[in-house]
C-alpha positions in Angstrom: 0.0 0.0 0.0 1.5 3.3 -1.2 1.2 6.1 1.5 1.8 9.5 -1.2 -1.2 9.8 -3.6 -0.2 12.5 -6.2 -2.9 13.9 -8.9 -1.6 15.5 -11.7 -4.3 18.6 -12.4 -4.0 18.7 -15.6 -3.6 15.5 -16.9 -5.9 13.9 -14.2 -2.9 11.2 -14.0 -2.4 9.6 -10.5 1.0 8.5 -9.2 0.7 6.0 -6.3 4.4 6.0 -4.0 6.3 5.5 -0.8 7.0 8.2 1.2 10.8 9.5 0.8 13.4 9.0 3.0 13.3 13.0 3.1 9.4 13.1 3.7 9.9 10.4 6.5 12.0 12.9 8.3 10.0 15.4 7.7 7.0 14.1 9.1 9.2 13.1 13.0 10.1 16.3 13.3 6.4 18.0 12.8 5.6 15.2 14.8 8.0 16.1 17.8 7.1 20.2 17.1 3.4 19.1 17.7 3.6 17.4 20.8 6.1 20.2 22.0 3.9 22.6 21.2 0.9 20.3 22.6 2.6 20.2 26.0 3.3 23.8 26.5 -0.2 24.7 25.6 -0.8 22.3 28.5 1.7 23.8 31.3 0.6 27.4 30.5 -3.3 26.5 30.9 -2.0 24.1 34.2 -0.3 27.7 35.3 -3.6 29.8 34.4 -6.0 27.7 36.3 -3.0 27.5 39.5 -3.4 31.4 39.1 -6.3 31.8 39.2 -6.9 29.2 42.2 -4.4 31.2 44.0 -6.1 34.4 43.7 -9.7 32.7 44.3 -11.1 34.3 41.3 -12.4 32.9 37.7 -11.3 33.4 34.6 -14.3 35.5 33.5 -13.6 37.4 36.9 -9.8 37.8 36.0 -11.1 38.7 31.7 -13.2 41.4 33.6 -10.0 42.9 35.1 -7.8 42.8 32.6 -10.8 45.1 30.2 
């Protein structure tokens, strides 16, 4: 089973392949950024909430002062 479908959109020819050693790479390292990414969207929201615990308010309480 090839993993790259290409469509050609003019010809409407199809080119079933493997993914290239280059691809391959390519694909760990947006891998890697993305979970990177996933958990320090994680640690700042685990932050937020600790904030907000700490000063006893909400977060539509804290939007309110920050307006």
């Amino acid at each position: 089973m090839a993993d790259v479908l290409e469509i050609d959109a003019k010809t409407g020819e199809t080119v079933e392949r493997d993914f290239t050693a280059d691809e391959i790479a390519q694909r760990a390292k947006d891998k890697a950024k993305r979970a990177t990414e996933a958990k320090t969207d994680i640690d700042k929201a685990t932050a937020k909430a600790a904030l907000l615990d700490k000063l006893g308010i909400t977060a539509d309480e804290a939007a309110l002062l920050l307006n």
